[in-house]
SEZADREN-105841 format. One record per residue (C-alpha): residue number from 0; residue in three letters; z, y, x. Coordinates in pm, 1 decimal. Layout:
+-----+------+----------+----------+----------+
| seq | type |       pz |       py |       px |
+-----+------+----------+----------+----------+
| NUM |  ALA |        Z |        Y |        X |
...
+-----+------+----------+----------+----------+
This chain:
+-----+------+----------+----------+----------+
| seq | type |       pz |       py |       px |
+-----+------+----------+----------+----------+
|   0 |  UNK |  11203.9 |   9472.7 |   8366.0 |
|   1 |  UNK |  10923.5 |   9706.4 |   8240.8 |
|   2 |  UNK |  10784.8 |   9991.6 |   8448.8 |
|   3 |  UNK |  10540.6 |  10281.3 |   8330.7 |
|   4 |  UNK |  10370.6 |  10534.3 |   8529.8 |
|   5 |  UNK |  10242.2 |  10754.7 |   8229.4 |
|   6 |  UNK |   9897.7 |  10959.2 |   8396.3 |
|   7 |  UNK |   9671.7 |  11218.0 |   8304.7 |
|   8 |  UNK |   9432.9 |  10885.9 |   8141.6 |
|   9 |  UNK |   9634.1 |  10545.0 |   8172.6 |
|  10 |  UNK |   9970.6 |  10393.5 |   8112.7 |
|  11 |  UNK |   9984.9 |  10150.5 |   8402.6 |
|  12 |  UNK |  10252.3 |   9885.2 |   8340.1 |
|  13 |  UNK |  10440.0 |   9639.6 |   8609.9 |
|  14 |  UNK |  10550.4 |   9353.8 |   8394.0 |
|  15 |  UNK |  10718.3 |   9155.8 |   8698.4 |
|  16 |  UNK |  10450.1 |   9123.6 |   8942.0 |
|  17 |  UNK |  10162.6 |   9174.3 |   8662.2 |
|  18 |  UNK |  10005.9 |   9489.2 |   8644.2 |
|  19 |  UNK |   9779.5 |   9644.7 |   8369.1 |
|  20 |  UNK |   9650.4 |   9952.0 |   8198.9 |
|  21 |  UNK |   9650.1 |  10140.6 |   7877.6 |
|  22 |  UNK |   9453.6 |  10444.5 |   7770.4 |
|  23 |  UNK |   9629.9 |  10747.4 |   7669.2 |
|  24 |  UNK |   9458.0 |  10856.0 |   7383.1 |
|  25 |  UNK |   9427.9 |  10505.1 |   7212.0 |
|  26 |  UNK |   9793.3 |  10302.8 |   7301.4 |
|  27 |  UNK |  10081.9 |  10381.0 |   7070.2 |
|  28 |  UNK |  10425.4 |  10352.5 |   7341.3 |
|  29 |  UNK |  10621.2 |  10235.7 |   6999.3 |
|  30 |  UNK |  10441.4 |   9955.8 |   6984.9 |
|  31 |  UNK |  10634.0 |   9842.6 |   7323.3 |
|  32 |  UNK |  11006.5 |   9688.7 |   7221.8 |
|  33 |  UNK |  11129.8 |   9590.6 |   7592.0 |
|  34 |  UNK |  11339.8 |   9856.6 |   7785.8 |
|  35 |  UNK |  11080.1 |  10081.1 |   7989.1 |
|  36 |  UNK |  11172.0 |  10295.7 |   8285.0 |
|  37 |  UNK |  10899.8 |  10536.6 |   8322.2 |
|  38 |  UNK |  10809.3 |  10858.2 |   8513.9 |
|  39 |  UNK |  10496.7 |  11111.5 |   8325.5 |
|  40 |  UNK |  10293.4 |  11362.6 |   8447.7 |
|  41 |  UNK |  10170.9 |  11404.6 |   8080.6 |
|  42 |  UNK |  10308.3 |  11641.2 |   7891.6 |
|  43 |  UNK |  10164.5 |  11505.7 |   7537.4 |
|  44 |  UNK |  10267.1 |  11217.8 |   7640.4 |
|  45 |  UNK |  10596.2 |  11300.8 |   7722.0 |
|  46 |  UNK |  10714.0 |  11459.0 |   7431.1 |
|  47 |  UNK |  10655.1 |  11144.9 |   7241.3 |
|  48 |  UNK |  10812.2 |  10888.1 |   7492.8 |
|  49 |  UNK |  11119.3 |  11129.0 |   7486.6 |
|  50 |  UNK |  11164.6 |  10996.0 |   7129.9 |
|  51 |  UNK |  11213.1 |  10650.8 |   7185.8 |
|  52 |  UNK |  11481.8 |  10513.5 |   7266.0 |
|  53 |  UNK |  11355.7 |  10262.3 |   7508.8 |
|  54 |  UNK |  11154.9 |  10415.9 |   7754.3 |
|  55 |  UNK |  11429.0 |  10558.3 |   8024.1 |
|  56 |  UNK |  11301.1 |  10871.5 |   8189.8 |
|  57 |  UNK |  11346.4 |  10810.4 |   8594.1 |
|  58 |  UNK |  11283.4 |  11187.8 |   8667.6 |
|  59 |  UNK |  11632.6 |  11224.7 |   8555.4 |
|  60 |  UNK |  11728.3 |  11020.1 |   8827.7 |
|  61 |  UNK |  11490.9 |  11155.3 |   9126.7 |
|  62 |  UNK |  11643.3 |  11415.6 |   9346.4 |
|  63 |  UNK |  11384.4 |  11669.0 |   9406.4 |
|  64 |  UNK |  11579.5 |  11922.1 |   9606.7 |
|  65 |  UNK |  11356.4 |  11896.9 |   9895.7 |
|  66 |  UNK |  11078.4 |  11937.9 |   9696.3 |
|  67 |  UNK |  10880.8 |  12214.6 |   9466.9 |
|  68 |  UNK |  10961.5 |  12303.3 |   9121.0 |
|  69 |  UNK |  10608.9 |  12247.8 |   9013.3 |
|  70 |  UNK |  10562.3 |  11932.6 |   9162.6 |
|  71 |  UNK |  10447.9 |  11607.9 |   8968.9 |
|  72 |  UNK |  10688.6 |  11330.3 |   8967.4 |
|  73 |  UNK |  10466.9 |  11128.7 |   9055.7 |
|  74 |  UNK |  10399.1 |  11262.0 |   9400.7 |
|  75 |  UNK |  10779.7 |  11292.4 |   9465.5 |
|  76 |  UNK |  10833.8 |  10889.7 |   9365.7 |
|  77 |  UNK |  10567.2 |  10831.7 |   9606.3 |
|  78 |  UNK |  10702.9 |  11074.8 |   9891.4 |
|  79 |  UNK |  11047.8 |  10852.3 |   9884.4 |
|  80 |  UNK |  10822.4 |  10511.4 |   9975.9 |
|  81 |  UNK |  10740.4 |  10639.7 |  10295.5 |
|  82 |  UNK |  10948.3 |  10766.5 |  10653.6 |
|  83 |  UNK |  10617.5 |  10897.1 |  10803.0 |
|  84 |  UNK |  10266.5 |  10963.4 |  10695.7 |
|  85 |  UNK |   9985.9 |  11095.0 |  10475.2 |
|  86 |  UNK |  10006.4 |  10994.4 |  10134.6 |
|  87 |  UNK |   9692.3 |  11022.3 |   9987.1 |
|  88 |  UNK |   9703.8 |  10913.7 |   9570.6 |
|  89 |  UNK |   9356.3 |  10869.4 |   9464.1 |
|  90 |  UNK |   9375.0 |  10899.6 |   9053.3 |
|  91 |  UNK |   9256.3 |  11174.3 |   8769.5 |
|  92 |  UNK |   9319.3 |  11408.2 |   9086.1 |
|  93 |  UNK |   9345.8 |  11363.4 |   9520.7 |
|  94 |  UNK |   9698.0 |  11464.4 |   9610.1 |
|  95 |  UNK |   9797.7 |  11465.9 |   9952.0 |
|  96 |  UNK |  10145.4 |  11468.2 |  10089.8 |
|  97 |  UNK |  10289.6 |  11479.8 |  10435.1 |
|  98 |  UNK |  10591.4 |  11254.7 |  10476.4 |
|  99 |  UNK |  10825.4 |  11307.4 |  10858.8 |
| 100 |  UNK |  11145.6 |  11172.1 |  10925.6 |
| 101 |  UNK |  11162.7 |  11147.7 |  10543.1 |
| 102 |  UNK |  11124.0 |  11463.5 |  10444.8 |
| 103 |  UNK |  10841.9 |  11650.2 |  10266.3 |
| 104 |  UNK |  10715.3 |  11840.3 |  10460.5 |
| 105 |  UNK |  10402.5 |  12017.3 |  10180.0 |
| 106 |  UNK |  10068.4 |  11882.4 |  10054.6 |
| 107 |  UNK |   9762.0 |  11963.9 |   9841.7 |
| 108 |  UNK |   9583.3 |  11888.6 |   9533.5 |
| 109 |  UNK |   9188.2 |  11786.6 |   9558.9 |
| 110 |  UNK |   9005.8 |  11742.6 |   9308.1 |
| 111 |  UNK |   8951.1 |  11336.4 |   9190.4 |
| 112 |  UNK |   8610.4 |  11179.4 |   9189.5 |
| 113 |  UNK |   8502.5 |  11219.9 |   8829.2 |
| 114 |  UNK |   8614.7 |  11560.8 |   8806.3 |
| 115 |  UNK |   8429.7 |  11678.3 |   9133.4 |
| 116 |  UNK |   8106.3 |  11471.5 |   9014.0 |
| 117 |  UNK |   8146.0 |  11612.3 |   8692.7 |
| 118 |  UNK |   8157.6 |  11978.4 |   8874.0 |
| 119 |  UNK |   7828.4 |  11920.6 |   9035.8 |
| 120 |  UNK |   7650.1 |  11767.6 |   8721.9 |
| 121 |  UNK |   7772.7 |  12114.6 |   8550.3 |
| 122 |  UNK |   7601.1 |  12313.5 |   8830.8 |
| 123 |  UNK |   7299.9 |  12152.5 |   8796.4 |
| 124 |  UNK |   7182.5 |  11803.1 |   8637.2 |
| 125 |  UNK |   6971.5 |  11751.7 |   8967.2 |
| 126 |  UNK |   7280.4 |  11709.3 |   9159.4 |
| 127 |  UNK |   7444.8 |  11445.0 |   8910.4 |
| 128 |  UNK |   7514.5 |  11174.9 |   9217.0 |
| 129 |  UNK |   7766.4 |  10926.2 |   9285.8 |
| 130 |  UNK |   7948.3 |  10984.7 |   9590.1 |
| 131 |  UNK |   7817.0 |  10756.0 |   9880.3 |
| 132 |  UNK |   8146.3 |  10585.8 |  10077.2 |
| 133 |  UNK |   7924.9 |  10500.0 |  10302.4 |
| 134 |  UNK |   7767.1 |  10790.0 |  10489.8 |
| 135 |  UNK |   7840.3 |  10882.0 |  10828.8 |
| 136 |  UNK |   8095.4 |  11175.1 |  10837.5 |
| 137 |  UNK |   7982.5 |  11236.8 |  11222.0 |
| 138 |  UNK |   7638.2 |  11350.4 |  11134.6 |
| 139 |  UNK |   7465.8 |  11590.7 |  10918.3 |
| 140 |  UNK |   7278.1 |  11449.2 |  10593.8 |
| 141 |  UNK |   6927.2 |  11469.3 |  10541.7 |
| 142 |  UNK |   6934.5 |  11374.9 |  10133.7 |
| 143 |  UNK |   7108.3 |  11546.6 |   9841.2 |
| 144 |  UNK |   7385.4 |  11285.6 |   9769.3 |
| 145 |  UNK |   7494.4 |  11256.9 |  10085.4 |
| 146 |  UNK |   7444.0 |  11644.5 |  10149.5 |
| 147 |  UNK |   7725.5 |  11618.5 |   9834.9 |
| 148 |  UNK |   7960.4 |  11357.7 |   9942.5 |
| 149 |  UNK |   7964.8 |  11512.2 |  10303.8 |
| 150 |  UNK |   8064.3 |  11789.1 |  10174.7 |
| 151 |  UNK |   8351.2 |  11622.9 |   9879.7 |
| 152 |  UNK |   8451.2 |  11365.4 |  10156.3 |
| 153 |  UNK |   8429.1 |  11556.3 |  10495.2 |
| 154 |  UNK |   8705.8 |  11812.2 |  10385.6 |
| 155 |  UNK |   8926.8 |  11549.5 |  10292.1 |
| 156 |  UNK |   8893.7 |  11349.5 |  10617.5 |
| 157 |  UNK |   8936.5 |  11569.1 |  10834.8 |
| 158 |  UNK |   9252.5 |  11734.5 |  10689.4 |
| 159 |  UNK |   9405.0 |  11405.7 |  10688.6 |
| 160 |  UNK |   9319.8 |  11310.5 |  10962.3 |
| 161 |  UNK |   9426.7 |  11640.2 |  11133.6 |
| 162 |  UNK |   9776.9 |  11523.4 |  11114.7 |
| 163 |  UNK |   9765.6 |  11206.9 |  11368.7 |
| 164 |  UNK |   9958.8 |  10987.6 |  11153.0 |
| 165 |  UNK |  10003.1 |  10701.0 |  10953.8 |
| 166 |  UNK |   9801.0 |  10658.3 |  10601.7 |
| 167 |  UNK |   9883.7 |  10542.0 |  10312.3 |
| 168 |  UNK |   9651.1 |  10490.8 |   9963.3 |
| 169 |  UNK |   9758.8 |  10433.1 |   9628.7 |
| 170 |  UNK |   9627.8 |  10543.5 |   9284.5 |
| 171 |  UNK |   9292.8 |  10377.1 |   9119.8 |
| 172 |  UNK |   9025.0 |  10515.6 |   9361.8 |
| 173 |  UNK |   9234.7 |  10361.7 |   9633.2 |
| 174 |  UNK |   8959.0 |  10110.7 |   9785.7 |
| 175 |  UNK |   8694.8 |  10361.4 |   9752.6 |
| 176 |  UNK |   8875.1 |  10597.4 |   9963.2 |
| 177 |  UNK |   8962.5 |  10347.5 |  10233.6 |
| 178 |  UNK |   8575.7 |  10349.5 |  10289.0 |
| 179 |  UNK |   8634.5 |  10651.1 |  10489.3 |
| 180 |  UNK |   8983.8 |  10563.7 |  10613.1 |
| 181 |  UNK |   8957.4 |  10211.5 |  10718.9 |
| 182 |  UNK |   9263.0 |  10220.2 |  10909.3 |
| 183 |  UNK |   9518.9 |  10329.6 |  10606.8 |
| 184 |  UNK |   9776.1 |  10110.8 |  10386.8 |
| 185 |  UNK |   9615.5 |  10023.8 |  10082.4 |
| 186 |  UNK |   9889.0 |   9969.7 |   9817.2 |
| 187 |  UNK |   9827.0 |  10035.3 |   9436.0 |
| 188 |  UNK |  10155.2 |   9938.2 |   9386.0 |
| 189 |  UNK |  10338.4 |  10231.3 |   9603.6 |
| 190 |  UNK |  10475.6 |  10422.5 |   9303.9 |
| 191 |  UNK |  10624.7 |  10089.4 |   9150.2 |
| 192 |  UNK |  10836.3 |  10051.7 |   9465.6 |
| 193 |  UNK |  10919.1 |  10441.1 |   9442.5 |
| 194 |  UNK |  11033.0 |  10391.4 |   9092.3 |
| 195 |  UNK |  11229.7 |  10051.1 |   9172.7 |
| 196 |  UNK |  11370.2 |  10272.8 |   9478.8 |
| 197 |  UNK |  11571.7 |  10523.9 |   9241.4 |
| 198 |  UNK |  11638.8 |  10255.7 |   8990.8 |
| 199 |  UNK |  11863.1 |  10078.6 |   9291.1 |
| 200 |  UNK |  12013.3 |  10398.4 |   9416.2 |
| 201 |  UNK |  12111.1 |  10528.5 |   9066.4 |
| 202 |  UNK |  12247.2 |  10161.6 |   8944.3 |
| 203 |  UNK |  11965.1 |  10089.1 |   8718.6 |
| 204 |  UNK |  11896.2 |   9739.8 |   8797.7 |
+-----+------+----------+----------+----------+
């Protein structure tokens, strides 16, 4: 059994218990001959997986009546892993989504580590830093990069941890972000188990 989650940059594969990565721009989907059973926030990307015929949409399968039109399918996989929580997904973008007695209850889009950099650098090359994990979010900074990741991680941290629950991390910046929340559930494989999730309940597998 093949799984896909389709991004904004990657095509990130569970072969089994193998995972691995494809760029977007470069890997042709045809090339792939097994069944797939993907979800896509892409829209390029989806209008050329929606020709073949196998790679198996799971949106068609996800029941997103508790949730927003607009909202990625991504986040809504992920919202179904979890009873109670913060769900914080750490790729191309930061979304945040609060989880209680199972049901959604709203979240928020942030912006992802390369694009914020990358907002900073466009402000001004002097403030082209790399965000420093490591800081103390209790105190003020005294130096440039930390004046910017205080201000890129600070928000963040204390949103989250505003709501006085469980966390959970997935997406590729995962470990960086657990820097700051030491205490969270690191699991890069969170959307998998979504997607496997719907794949049971709509007799899939």
């Amino acid at each position: 059994m093949l799984l896909c989650d389709v991004g904004n940059t990657s095509y990130h594969f569970l072969d089994d218990l193998h995972d691995y990565k494809k760029e977007v721009n470069s890997f042709d989907p045809s090339s792939v001959k097994k069944k797939v059973f993907y979800i896509c926030v892409n829209p390029h990307a989806k209008l050329i997986l929606q020709m073949l015929e196998n790679w198996i949409d799971l949106s068609r399968h996800v029941d997103k009546e508790n949730y927003y039109e607009t909202m990625g399918i991504d986040r809504i996989v992920a919202c179904g892993t979890v009873a109670n929580g913060v769900i914080i997904d750490a790729g191309s973008a930061i979304t945040v989504d609060i989880i209680k007695d199972g049901i959604f209850q709203g979240g928020f889009i942030y912006a992802g580590l390369r694009a914020m950099r990358q907002t900073y650098k466009n402000i001004s090359p002097v403030l082209d830093y790399s965000f420093n994990f490591e800081l103390d979010l209790d105190k003020m900074p005294k130096n440039s990069q930390d004046a910017i990741s205080y201000g890129y991680l600070k928000t963040l941290y204390c949103e989250v941890m505003s709501h006085k629950m469980d966390i959970f991390l997935t997406g590729g910046d995962a470990k960086e972000f657990a820097k700051i929340f030491p205490h969270a559930t690191v699991d890069e494989m969170l959307l998998f188990k979504g997607m496997k999730k719907i794949m049971k309940k709509a007799q899939l597998c």
